[in-house]
PAGU-611064 format. One line per field, with one value per atom (N, C-alpha, C): residue in one letter; x, y, z; residue number from 1; atom name. Coordinates in Angstrom, 1 decimal. Atoms other than C-alpha are relative to their C-alpha. Last residue first. Layout:
res: (A; ...)
X: (X; ...)
Y: (Y; ...)
Z: (Z; ...)
n: (NUM; ...)
atom: (CA; ...)
END
This chain:
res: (X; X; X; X; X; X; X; X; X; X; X; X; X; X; X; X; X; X; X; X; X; X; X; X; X; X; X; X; X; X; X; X; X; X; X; X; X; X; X; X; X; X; X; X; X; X; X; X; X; X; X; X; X; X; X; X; X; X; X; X; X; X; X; X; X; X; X; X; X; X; X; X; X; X; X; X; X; X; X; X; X; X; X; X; X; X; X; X; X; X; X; X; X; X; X; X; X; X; X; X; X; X; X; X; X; X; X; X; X; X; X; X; X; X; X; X; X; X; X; X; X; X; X; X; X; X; X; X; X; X; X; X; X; X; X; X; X; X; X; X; X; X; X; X; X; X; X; X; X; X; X; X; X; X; X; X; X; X; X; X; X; X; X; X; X; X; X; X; X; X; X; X; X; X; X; X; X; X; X; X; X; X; X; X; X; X; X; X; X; X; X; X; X; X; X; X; X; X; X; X; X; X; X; X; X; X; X; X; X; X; X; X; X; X; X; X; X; X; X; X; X; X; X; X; X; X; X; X; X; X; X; X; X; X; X; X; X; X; X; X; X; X; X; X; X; X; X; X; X)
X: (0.3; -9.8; -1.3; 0.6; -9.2; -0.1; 1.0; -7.4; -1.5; 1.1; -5.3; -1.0; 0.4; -3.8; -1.1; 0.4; -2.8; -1.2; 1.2; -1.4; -1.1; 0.8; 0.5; -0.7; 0.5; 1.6; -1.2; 1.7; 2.6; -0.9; -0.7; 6.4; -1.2; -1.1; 5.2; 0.6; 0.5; 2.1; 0.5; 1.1; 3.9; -0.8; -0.9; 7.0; -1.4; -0.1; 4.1; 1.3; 1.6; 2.7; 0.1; 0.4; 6.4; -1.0; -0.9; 7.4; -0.2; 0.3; 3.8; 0.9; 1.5; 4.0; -0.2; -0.4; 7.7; -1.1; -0.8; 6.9; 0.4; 0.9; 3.8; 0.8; 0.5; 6.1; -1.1; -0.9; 8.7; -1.3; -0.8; 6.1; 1.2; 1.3; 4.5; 0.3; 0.5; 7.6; -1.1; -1.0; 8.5; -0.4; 0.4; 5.2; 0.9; 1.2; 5.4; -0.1; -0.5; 9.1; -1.1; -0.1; 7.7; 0.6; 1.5; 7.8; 0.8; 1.3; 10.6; -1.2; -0.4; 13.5; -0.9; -0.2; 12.2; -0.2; -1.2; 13.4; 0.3; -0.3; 10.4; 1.4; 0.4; 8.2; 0.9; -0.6; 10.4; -0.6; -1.7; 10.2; 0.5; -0.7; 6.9; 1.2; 0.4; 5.6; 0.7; -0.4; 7.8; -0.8; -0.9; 6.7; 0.6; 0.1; 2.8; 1.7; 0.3; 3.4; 0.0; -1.0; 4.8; -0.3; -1.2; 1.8; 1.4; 0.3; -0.5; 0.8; -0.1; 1.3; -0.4; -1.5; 1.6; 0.4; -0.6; -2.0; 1.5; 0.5; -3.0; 0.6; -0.6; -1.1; 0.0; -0.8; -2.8; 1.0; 0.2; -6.2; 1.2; 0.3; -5.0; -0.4; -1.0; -3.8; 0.1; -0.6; -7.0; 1.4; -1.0; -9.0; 1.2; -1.2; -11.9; 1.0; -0.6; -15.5; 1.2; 0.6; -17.2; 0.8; 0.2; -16.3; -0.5; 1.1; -17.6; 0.2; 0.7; -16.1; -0.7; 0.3; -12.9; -1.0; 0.4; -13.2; -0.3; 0.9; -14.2; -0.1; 1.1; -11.4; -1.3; -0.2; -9.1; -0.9; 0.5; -10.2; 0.0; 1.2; -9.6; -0.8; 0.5; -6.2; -1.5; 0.0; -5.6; -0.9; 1.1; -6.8; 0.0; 1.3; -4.1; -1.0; -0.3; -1.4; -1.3; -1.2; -1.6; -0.4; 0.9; -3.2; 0.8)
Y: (1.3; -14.3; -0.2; -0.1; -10.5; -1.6; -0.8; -9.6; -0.2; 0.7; -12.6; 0.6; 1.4; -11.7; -0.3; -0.2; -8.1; -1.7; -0.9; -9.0; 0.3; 0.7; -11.6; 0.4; 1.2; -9.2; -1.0; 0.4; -6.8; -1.0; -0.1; -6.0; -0.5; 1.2; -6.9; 0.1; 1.0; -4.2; -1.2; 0.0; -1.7; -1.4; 0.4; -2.4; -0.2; 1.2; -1.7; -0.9; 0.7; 1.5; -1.3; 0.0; 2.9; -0.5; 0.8; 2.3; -0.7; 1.4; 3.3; -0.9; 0.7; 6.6; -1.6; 0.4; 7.4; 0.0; 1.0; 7.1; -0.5; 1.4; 8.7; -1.1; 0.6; 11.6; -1.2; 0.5; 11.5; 0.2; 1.3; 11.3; -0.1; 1.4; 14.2; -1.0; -0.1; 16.4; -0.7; 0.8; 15.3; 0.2; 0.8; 17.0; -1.5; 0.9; 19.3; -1.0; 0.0; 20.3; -0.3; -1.4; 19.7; -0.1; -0.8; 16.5; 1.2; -0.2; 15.9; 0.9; -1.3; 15.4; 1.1; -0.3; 11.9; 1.7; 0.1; 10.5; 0.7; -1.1; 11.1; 0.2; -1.5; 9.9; 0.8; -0.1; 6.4; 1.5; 0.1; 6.0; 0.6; -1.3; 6.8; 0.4; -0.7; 4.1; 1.4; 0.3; 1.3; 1.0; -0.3; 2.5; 0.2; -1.1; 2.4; 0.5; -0.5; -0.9; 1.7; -0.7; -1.7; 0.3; -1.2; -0.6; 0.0; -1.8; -2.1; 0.8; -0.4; -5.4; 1.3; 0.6; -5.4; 0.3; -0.7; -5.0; 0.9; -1.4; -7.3; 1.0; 0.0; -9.5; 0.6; -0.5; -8.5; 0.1; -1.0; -9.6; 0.7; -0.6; -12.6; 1.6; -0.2; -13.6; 0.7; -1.1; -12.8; -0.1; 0.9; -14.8; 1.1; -0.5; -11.9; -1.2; 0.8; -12.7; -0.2; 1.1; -9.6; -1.4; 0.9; -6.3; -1.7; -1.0; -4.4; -0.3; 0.3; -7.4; 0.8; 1.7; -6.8; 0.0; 0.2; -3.0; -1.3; -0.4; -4.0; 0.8; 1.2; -6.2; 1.0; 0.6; -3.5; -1.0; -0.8; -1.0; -0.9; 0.3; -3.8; 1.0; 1.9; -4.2; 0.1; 0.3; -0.3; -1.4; -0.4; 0.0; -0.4; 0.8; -2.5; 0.5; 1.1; -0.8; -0.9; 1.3; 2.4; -1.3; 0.9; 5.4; -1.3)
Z: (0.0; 9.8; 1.3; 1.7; 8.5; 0.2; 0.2; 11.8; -1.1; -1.2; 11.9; -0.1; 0.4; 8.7; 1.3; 1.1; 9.4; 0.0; -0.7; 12.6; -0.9; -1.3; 11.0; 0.8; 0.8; 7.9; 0.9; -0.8; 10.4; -0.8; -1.2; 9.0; 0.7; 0.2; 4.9; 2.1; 0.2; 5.4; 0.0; -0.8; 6.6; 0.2; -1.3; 4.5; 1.4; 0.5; 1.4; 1.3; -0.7; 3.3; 0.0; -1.2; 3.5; 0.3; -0.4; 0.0; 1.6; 0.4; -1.1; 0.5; -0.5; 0.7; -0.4; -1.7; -0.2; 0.6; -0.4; -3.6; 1.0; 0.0; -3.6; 0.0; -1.2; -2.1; -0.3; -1.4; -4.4; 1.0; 0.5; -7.7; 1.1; -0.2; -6.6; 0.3; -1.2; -6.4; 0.9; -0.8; -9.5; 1.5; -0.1; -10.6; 0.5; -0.6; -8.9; -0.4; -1.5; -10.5; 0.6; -0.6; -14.2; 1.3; -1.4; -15.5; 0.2; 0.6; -18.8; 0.8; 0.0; -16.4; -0.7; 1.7; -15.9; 0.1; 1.1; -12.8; -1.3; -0.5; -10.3; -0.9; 0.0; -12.9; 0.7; 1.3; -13.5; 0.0; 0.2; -9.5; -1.2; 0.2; -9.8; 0.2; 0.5; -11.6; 0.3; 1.0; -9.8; -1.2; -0.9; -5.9; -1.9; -0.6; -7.3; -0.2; 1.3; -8.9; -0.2; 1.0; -5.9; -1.2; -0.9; -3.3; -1.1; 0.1; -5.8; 0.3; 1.6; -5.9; 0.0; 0.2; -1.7; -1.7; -0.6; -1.8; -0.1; 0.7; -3.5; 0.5; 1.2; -1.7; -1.0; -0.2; 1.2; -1.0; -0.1; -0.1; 0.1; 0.5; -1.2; -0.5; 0.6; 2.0; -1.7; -0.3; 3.3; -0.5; -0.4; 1.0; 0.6; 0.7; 0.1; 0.4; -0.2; 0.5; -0.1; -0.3; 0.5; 0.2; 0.9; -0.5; -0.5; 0.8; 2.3; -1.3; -0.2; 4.4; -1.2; 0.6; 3.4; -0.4; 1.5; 4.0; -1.3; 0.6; 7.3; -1.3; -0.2; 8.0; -0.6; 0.6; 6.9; -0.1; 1.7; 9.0; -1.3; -0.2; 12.1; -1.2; 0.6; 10.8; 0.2; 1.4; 10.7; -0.3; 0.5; 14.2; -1.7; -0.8; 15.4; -0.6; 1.4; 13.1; 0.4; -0.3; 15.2; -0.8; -0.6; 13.2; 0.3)
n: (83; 83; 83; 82; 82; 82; 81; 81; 81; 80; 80; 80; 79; 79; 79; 78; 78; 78; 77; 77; 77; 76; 76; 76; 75; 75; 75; 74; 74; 74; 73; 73; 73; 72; 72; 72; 71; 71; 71; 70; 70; 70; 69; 69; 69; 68; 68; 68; 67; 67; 67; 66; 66; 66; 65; 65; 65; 64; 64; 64; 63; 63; 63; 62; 62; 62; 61; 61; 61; 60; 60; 60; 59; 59; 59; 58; 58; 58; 57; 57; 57; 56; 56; 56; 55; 55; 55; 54; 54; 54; 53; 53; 53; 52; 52; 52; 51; 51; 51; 50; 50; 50; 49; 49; 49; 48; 48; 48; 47; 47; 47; 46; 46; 46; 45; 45; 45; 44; 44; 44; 43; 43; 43; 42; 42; 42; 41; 41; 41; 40; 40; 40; 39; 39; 39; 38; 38; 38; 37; 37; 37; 36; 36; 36; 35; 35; 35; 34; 34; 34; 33; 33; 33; 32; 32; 32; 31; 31; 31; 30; 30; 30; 29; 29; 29; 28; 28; 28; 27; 27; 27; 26; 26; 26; 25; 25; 25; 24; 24; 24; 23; 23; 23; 22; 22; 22; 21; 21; 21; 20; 20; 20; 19; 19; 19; 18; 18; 18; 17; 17; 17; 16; 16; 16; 15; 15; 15; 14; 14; 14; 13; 13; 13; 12; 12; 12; 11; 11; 11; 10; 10; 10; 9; 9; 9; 8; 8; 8; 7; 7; 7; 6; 6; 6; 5; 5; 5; 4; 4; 4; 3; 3; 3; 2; 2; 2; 1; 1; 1)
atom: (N; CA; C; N; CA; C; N; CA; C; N; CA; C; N; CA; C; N; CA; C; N; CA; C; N; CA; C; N; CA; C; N; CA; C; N; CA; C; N; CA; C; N; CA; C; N; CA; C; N; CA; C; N; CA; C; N; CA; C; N; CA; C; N; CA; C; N; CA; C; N; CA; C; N; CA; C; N; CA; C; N; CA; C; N; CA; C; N; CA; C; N; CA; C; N; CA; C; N; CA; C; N; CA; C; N; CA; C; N; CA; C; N; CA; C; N; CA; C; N; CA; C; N; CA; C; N; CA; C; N; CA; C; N; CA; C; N; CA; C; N; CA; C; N; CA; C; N; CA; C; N; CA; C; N; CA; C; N; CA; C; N; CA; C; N; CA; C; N; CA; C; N; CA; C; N; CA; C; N; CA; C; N; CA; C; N; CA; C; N; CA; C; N; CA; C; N; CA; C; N; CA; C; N; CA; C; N; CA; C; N; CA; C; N; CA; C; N; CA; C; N; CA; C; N; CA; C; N; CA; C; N; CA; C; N; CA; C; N; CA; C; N; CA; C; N; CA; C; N; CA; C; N; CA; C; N; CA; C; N; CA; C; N; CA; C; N; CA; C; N; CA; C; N; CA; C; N; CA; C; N; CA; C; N; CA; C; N; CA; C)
END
């Protein structure tokens, strides 16, 4: 989905929570995404999991790294959107 549509998905999940401070919101964000990137980093590492389950853990990690750049490269598109 191009980054345009995103922002305007975004605004209306704002909204569906209600009064959000958009920098706040994104920041949020941003923490989720690395807490995400910092969880399964130590999953895909630990020799313990199974092979799915490492296998998990590399692609939520290359989803969050990727969503969390997303969000940090459009920031200002992002922003405006949500104002």
């Amino acid at each position: 989905m191009p980054v345009a549509e995103q922002a305007r998905s975004l605004r209306e999940l704002r909204d569906g929570y209600g009064d959000i401070e958009p920098e706040i919101l994104l920041d949020a964000m941003v923490r989720s995404q690395t807490r995400i990137v910092d969880l399964e980093t130590v999953n895909l590492g630990n020799p313990r999991h199974s092979a799915a389950r490492r296998k998990h853990a590399k692609t939520a990690l290359e989803w969050a790294t990727a969503d969390r750049a997303l969000v940090r490269q459009h920031e200002a598109l992002l922003l405006s959107a949500l104002l």
